[in-house]
Structures are given as C-alpha cells and as structure tokens.
MIBA-752268 format. One record per residue (C-alpha): residue in three letters; y negated, x, z. Coordinates in steps of 0.1 Angstrom, whole numbers, plus 2048, in hexadecimal, padded with zeros to 3 digits. Each point is the difference from the previous one (the first is absolute). Layout:
N
ALAYXZ ...
! end
This chain:
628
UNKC52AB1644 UNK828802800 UNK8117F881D UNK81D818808 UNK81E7FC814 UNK81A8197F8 UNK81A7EE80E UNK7FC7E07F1 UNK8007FC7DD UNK8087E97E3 UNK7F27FE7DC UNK80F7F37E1 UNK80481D7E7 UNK8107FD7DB UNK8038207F0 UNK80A7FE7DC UNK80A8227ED UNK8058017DB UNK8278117F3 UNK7FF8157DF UNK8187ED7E3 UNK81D818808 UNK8027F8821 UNK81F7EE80D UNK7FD7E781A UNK8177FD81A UNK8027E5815 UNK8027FC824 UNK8227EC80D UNK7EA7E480F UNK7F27F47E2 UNK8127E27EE UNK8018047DA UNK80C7D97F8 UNK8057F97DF UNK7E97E0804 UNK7E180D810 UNK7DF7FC7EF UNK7EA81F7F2 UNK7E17F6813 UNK7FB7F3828 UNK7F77E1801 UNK7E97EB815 UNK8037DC808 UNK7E07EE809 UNK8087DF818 UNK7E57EA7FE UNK7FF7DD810 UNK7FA7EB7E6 UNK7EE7E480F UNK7EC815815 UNK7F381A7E5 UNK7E27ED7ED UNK7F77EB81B UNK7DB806807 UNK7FD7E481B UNK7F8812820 UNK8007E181A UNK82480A80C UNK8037E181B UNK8227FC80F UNK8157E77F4 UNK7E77FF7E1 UNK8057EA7E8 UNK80780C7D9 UNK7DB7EF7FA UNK7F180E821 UNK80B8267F9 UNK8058017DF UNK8208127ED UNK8068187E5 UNK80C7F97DC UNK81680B7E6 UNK7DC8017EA UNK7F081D81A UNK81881A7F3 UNK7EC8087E2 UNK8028177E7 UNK7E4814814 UNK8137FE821 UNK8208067F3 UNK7F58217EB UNK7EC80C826 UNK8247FC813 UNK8118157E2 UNK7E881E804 UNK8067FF824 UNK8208117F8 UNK8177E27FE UNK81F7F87E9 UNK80C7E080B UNK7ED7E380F UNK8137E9819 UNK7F07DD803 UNK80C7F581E UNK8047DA807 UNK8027F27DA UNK81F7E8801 UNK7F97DF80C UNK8037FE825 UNK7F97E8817 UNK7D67F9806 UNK7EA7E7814 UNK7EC7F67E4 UNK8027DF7EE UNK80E8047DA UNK80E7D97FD UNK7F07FA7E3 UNK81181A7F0 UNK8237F5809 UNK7FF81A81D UNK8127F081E UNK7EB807826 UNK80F817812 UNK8037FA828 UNK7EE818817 UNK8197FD816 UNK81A8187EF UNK7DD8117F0 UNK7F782280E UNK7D87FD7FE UNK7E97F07E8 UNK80A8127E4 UNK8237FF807 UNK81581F7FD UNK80980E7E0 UNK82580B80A UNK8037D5808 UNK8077F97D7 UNK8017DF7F5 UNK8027FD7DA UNK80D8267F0 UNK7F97F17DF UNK7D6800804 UNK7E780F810 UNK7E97FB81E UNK7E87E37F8 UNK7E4812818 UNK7FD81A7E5 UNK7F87ED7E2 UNK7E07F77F2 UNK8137DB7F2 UNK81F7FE816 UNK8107EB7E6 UNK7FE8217EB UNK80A81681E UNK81E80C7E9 UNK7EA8087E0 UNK7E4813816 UNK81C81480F UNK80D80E7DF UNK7E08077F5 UNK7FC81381C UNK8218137FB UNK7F18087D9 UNK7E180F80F UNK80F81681B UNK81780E7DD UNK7E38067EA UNK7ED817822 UNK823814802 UNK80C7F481A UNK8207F0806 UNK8087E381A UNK8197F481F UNK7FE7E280C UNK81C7F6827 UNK81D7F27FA UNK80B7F1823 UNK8257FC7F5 UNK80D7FD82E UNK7EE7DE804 UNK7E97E67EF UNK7E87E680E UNK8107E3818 UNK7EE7E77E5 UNK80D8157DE UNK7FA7E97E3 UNK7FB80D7DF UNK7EB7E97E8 UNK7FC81D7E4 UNK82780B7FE UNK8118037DF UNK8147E67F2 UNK82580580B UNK7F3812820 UNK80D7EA81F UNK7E8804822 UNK80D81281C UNK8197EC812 UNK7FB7E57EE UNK8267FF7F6 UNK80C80A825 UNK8197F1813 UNK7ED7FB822 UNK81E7F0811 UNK80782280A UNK7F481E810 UNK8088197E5 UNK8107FF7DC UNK7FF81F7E9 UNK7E97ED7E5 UNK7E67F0817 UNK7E38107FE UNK7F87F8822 UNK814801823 UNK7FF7E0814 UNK8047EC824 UNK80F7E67F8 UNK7F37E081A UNK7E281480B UNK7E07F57F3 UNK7E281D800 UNK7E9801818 UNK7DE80F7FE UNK7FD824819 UNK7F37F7826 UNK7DE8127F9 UNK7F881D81D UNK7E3811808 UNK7E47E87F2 UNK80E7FD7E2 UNK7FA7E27EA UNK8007FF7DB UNK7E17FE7EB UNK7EF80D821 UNK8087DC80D UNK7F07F07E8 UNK8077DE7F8 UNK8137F87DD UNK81A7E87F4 UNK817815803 UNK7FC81281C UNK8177EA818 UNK81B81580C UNK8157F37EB UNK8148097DC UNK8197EE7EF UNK81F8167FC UNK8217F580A UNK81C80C7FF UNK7E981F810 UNK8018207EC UNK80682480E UNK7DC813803 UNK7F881C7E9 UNK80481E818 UNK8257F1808 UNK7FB7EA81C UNK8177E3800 UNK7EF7E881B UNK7F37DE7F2 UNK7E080B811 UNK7F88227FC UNK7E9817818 UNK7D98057F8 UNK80A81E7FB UNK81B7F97E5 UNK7F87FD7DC UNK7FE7DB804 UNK7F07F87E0 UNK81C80E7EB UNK8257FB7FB UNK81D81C7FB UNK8108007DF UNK8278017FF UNK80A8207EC UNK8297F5802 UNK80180E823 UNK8127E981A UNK7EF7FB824 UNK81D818808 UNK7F78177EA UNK81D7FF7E4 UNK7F48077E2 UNK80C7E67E2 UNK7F48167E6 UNK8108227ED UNK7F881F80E UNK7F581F7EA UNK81C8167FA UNK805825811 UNK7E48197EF UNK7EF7E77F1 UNK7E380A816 UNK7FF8207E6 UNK7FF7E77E0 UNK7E27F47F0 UNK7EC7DF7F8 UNK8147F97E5 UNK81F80780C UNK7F57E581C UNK7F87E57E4 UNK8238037F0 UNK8107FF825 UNK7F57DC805 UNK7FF7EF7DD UNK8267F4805 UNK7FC7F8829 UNK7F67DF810 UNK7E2809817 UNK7F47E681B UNK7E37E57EC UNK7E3811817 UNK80981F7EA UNK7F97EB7E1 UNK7E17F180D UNK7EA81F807 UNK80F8167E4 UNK7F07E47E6 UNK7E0801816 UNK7FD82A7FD UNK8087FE7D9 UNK7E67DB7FD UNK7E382180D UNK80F8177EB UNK7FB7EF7E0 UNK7DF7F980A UNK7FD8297FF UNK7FC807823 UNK80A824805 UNK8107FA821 UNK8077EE826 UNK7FB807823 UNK8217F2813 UNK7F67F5824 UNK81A807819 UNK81980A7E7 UNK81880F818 UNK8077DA80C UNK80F7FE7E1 UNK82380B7F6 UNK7FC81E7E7 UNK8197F57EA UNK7E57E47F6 UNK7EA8217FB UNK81980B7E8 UNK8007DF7F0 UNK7DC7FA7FC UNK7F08237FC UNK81B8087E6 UNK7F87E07ED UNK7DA808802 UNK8048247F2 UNK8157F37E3 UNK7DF7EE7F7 UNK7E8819809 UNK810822809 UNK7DC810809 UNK7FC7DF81D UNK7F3810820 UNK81C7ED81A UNK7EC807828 UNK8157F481D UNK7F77FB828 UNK81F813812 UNK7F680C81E UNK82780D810 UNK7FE8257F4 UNK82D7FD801 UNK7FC7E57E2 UNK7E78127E7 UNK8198127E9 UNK8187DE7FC UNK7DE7EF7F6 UNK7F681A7E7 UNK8228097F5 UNK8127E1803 UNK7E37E87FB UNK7ED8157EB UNK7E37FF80B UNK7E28167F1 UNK7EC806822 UNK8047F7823 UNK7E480181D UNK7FD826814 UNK7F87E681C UNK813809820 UNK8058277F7 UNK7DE80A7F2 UNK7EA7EB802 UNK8047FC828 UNK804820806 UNK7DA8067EE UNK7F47E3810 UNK80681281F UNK7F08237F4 UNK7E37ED7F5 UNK8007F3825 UNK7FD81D80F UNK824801815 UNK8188087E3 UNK8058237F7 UNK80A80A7DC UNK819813809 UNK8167DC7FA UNK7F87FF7DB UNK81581D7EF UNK81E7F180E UNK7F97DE7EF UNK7FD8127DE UNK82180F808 UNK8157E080B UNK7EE7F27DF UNK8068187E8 UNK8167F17E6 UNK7EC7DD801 UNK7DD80E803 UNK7F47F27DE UNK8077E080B UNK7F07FD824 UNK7DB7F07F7 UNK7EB80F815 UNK7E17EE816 UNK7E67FF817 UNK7F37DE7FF UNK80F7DE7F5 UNK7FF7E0804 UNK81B7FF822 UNK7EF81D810 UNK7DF809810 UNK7E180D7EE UNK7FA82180A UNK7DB7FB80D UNK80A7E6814 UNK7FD80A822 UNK8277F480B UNK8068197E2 UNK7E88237FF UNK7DF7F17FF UNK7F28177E4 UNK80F7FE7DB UNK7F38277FD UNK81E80C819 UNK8177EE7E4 UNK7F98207E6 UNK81881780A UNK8177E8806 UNK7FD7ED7DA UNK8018267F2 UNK81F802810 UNK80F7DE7F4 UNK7F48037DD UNK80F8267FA UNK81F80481B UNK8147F47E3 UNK8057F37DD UNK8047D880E UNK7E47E77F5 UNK7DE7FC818 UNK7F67E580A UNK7DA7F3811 UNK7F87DE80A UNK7DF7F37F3 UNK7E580C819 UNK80D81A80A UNK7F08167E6 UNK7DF7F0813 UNK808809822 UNK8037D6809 UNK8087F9824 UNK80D7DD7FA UNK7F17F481F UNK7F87DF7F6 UNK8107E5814 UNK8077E27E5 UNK8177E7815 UNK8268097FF UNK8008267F9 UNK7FA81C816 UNK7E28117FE UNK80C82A7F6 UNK80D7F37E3 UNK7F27EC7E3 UNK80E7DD803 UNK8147F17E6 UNK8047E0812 UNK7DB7F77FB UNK7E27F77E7 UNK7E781A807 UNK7F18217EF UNK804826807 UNK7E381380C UNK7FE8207EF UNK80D7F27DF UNK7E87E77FB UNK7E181D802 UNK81A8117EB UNK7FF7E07E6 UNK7DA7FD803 UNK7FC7DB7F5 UNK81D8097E0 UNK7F181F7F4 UNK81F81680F UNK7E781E804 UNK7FF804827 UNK7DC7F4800 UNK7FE7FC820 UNK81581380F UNK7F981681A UNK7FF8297F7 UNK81B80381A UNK8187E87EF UNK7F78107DD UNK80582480D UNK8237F4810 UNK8067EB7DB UNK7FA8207EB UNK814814818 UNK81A7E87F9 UNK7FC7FF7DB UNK8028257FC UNK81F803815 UNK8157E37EA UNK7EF80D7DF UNK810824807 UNK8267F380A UNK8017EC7E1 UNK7F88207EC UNK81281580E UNK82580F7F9 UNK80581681C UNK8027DF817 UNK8187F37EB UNK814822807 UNK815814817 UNK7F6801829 UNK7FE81781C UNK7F97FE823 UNK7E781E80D UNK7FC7EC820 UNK81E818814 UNK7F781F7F1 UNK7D87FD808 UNK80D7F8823 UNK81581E801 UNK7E78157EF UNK7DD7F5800 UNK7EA80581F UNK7EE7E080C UNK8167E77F0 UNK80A7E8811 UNK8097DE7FE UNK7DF7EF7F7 UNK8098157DB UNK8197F47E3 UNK8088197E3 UNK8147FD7E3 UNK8088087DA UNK8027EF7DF UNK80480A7DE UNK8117FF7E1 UNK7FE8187E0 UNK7DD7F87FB UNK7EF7FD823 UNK80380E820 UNK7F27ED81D UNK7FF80A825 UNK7F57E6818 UNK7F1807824 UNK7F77E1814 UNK7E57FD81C UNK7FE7E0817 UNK7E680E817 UNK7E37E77FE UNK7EE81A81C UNK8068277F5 UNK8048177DF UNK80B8217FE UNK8068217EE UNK8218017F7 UNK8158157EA UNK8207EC7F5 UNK8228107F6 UNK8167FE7E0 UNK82180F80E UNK80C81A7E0 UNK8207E97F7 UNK7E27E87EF UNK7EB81E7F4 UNK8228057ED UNK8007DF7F8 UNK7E67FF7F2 UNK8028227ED UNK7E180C80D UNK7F38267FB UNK7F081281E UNK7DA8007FC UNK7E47DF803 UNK7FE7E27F5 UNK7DC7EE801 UNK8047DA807 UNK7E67E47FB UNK7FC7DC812 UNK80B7E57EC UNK7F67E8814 UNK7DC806807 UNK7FD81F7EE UNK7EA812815 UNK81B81B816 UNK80981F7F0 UNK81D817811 UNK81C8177F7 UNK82B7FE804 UNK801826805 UNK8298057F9 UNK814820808 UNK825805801 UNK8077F1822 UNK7E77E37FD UNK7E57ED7F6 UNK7DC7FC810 UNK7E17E87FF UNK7E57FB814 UNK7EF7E3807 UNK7E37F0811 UNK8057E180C UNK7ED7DF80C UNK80B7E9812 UNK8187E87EC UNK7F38177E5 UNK8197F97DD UNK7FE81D7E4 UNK8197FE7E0 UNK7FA8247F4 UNK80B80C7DD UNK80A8257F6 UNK7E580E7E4 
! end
C-alpha cells in the first residue's frame, strides 16, 4: 500500500522526449559547450586494489599480510574486470599501486624494511610512496615480478574496455623514499640536495638544519603495530638534518596528527613564499595544453619539476590512461601547467583528476593547470551528504550549478570514496537505499564524470575495525577484506554468489543508473533548474524535492528528485512554457515509459502555458521515463 504525504515528496524522474530532424536546439545559457568535452558521461570505478580479491575474512587488528590475507594484481580477471565494465563504468582507478611504504618483509628481493614508526598501519598508506618507479610488492603473486604482473594487468583492463588511473602523490613522498627500480639517469629525491640549509630552489626537500627527527609523542593509546614488538618499532628513525612533514609542518617532531610518515616536496617556493620559478603570462589561463608545453621548453624549472614529470610520462608509456593527484592544490599550478601539458603531448585523451578542495582555486587549476576534472567535494557533494541526512534542504543545490556553470564538466562528481564515509555506515545514513536519489542526482546534474567507490554499489558499511583506520570508512592503512565484496566475488567467480538479494537489488539499481548516463546525450547537453519555478508554481513542493532539465537535440530529460526515505506522493510537476519552447513542443500528450525498471507508464500533457506529468511516487522511488 502507498504511503502518502502530500507535503513531503521526492522521487528521481528522467523524462526523455524525442525532437523531429528539423528541429533546432537551443541551448540554455548554463550549459558549457567546451571544445574538449567528451560525447559520452563517464564513470570512474575506484577500487582498492589490495582489498578487492581478498577472500580472507579473519579481519584481526593489526593483522598480519599472512594472518588476513591481501588482494593481487592476478584477482582482476578477465571475468571481474568485464562484471565492473557492465556496471556502467568507463575508467577504473586502482588505488594504491605505486610502491609505498608496507610492514611486510621483501629483503630478499632487494626491498629495504620500512619502520613502523613513520608507517600508518600494517599495510602502510598508499599516499606514503617510496619507490615511483615499481609497484606494491603486496599485490604480486612473485614480488620480484611486481612490475611485469602490473603491466599485465594494465593489458587486461585495455582488452575489457576499460581504461585506467593510477595517484600520483606529486605534494610529498615517504620519509624513507628510495627507489631501487628508477631509470638510469634518474637521481633519487634529494639525493643531490644541499642539506646545509633550510631551503634552496633545487632541493627537493626543505630542511632543519642541526635538528635531528624525532619520532611523534604518541596520545591516546596509540602505539604502532598495535604495540606490538618489532625491530623497528623503537621510537626511533634515522633522519637528520630532520625534514619538513608532508602536510607542511616544519617541526623536527611532528604531531600524531601530522602526516609524519611523509616529507613536503620543494616546488621552487621559499619558506617565505617567493616563488623562484616563471610565472604564466596574462590570459594564458584561456590557452591550451599545447600552448602550455611550448611555454616551458626554453625555462629553467625547479629539479622536483623534473623528477615527477619523468615519473607521470615512465606510466604513460606503460599506457596508463591517466593519474589521480593527491592534494594537488599544495602544489604550485604552474607545475600543473608543466606536467599536465607534457602528459597530454603524449597522450592527449589522458584523464588528469586532482584533490582541490578551496572552491576560489578551481578555475586556475583547470585553466592554468589544466586539469581535466577536479572533486565536487565541498560544494555538492556536502551539500547531498547533508540531504541524504535528513537536515539539508535542496533548496542549496541550484545555486551550486549556477556558481559552477562554466566548469561543470570538470567537477567529478561522488558519493563515496576512499577519504569519506560509506553511506550505510551509521556516522554516515545507515542505509545505502537513502543514497538513490542522491546518486541520480550526482550522475545527471551535469555533464562532469561519476565517480563510486567499490562497495558502494553493494550497500558496504565499512564497519570493520582493522587496527589504524576508523571504522565508517574502509581502511587503507590495513591488511583485511571488505564484506560485501567478498559475497560479491564468491570465492573468484565475480557473480555475487553470495550476495544478499538486498545488495543485488541495490547493485542492479546501480548498474542501470551508470549504464543509462553513459548512453545518453541529453546529459552531455544543456541544463535547467525547475527547482524555483516548482516552488513558485507547484503545490506541495517543498524542499525535500529537486527538479531540473537536460537535453540536447536528441533527448530531452527532466529530473525530479525525492529523498524521503518515509512518504510518496501524487504529484504533478511543472515545465514552465520558456522550455516547452525550448523544446519545440506541440500542445497535446506525450506517453512516457520507465527506463529504468520499465514497469510505470504516464503522460507530459503540454499546452501553451506549460507542461504536466503526473506521477506516483514511493519512497526514494527513481523513474527515467522516455517519450513514445
């Protein structure tokens, strides 16, 4: 039996009308017609890589590698990988590939110990990189072969269709970076610096000069290894002169809190904050990649430029399609403009993602660093978060389209990742299903990439508790296995053989929603809020209700969002006449059909002062409706 309450209603609603050949679309002002914007959505699939086709359920804090098992390179067969590209997905992020610091014993492959204390966890963390010219030993059948495994890996994700990103962590590096795999010719970071002093434009590193470093003064409990004994667990590491910490610290013992385990790279930027580098000209924010590449063939850059440009092109001729930069707005963007340039001379379809949260420095980053896609994280994502929740109200959403409107295509758009909560955890919304609307509204508010974190298309709670990380979200600190994708992975077979019917409803939910934005070319169109005029118009809405339009000469899409997990509703929703004009509509009605589900019938009944449909609506019901 439906439960009504008038006025309190969401849905998600996607209403797609067919134009005759003559007509002439016009597009609304909001939409941004770049010259580089791809044909097709696409969707980016973040899997942890260790973590994937590990089938050992023991999950023990502090485990060991031999006590909770780890995933490999080998699990991502040709099975699995063809699975995660009928989900819906484009690209597949393995997260955690370049070698970074583990407690695990490789000596007898050459493979210095690492000390856990400057290790986060067991595992270590995979934004703590130690060698940028191999890959993590954990994930390779023969370690000694980590690098062989790796590109076969990279051939097998081609041949699914799908393309790949692995991070590129270009603001800091592990405290203990050695690489035994580099290139001949390729020098070590800081291996040339002058550490007599506290800052020169061509160290790699910044410096305190008489200070040795000294381990954090642990708080709270906290020991590392779960204070378990090992030979290197003395509260001790060897580093003097002491380096400044990765998130800019400059004490010779950092805080617990600090990123202790890593170092800040020096960009050319003084500790006063001079720059000893060229700047980009006036307008060259309006000048493309190549353009950028000519800029700096004739200038001097600082030698940490150097070092991480020949790391993203070493990955590039090894045909990965793209990176994930961690923390890139640490990072000068005139390096952006040096490195992403140079990477798009050798691949000019390479998919460049960068971690800027401050919403004042997204346009240098695209425009001056050229960057493809940045994270929606502060705007939309937060503001969702908060609808999901139950106190946000979507009246905040329109304006975020607006204040993004010429960079919309490049704000990725996400509900789960690794930083953030999963959405059934409890600190989070406790139920995946109140995530529908929500992942509707990501995946067709505008013509940016999607994103979804692995798990989430299976409802996971990530409530284990492994050692270092925090259970409410899946810890990448520490050897263990992920609930819900283990049933998923059912002993290798990749079928969801024992998965519950909840988690396969909510994974088929998801795989028809990604399946239908990378088909479609209305979502790579023009916008238009419908949120105001509903208000203004619309009996009953309220709030709790998101409306909008999409389309392009093809397609015509209205979208009606519903993030009541309690109520439906009988609503009829408003196209104001400036779209029925559009849109080049005739008075009379139009039958539409579920694409989704394919089980709800209605009709857009259109005169000349508006349109109408009426709908009947669950709670967190989602209909994509085409025009017959």
């Amino acid at each position: 039996m439906l439960k009504l309450r008038v006025v309190s209603i969401v849905t998600v609603l996607v209403v797609l009308v067919s134009c005759g050949s003559k007509e002439k679309e016009v597009m609304s002002e909001n939409n941004l017609m770049a010259n580089d914007k791809k044909s097709r959505k696409e969707v980016v699939y973040q899997v942890f890589t260790r973590l994937f086709g590990n089938t050992n359920t023991t999950n023990k804090p502090w485990g060991t590698i031999e006590e909770n098992g780890v995933g490999k390179f080998n699990d991502f067969t040709d099975k699995a990988l063809a699975e995660i590209k009928d989900l819906g997905v484009t690209h597949i992020w393995y997260t955690g590939v370049p070698h970074h610091d583990v407690i695990t014993d490789y000596t007898k492959y050459g493979i210095s110990n690492d000390d856990p204390d400057v290790v986060k966890g067991r595992a270590g963390s995979p934004y703590a990189v130690k060698d940028y010219y191999n890959v993590n030993p954990d994930l390779a059948e023969n370690p000694a072969a980590r690098l062989q495994e790796f590109e076969a890996l990279i051939k097998r994700t081609h041949k699914a269709g799908l393309k790949l990103i692995i991070d590129i962590v270009p603001n800091h590096v592990a405290r203990n970076y050695k690489s035994i795999s580099k290139p001949e010719g390729i020098t070590d970071f800081g291996e040339t610096d002058d550490k007599a002093v506290v800052y020169s434009v061509n160290n790699n590193f910044y410096y305190n000069p008489g200070e040795a470093f000294k381990v954090p003064n642990w708080q709270n409990g906290y020991l590392p290894l779960g204070g378990e004994k090992n030979p290197l667990s003395d509260g001790k590491f060897e580093e003097n002169p002491s380096k400044w910490t990765g998130n800019g610290s400059r004490l010779s013992q950092p805080e617990p809190n600090d990123w202790y385990e890593t170092v800040k790279i020096n960009y050319g930027v003084s500790p006063d904050g001079k720059h000893d580098f060229d700047p980009l000209p006036e307008g060259f924010d309006m000048k493309d990649y190549k353009a950028h590449f000519d800029f700096w063939k004739d200038k001097t850059v600082p030698d940490s430029w150097d070092k991480f440009k020949d790391i993203a092109l070493f990955w590039t001729e090894k045909s990965v399609d793209g990176f994930r930069y961690d923390m890139a707005e640490m990072v000068p963007v005139e390096f952006w403009s040096y490195m992403n340039s140079a990477i798009k001379m050798n691949n000019p379809d390479a998919f460049l993602l960068a971690e800027v949260y401050n919403p004042s420095l997204y346009r240098d980053y695209i425009r001056k660093g050229k960057m493809d896609y940045l994270y929606d994280k502060v705007q939309l994502y937060d503001t969702l978060k908060h609808v999901i929740q139950g106190y946000g109200k979507t009246d905040n959403i329109p304006p975020i389209q607006e204040d993004l409107k010429d960079i919309e295509h490049h704000m990725l758009h996400f509900l789960e990742n690794h930083d953030e909560q999963r959405i059934a955890s409890p600190e989070f919304a406790g139920n995946a299903q109140k995530a529908k609307p929500a992942m509707v509204v990501s995946a067709t508010i505008s013509t940016s990439p999607t994103l979804i974190y692995f798990g989430q298309e299976l409802g996971e709670p990530g409530a284990e508790d492994l050692g270092f990380g925090d259970p409410s979200r899946t810890s990448i600190f520490d050897y263990g296995s992920v609930q819900t994708i283990n049933r998923w992975v059912n002993n290798k077979q990749f079928d969801g053989g024992q998965s519950t019917a909840e988690e396969l409803n909510l994974r088929d939910f998801y795989k028809r929603l990604l399946n239908v934005t990378i088909s479609s070319e209305a979502l790579m169109g023009a916008y238009k809020d419908l949120h105001e005029y509903n208000k203004a118009h619309t009996k009953f809405y309220t709030a709790k209700q998101l409306a909008y339009a999409r389309w392009n000469t093809n397609e015509k899409l209205i979208v009606i969002s519903n993030f009541d997990a309690d109520y439906g509703a009988e609503i009829n929703l408003k196209l104001p006449v400036t779209l029925i004009k559009t849109w080049q509509l005739e008075p009379g009605d139009y039958q539409v059909e579920d694409l989704l589900y394919k089980e709800f019938r209605s009709l857009l009944k259109v005169s000349e002062n508006q349109g109408v449909v009426k709908i009947t609506l669950k709670p967190l019901e989602s209909f994509i409706l085409k025009l017959q």
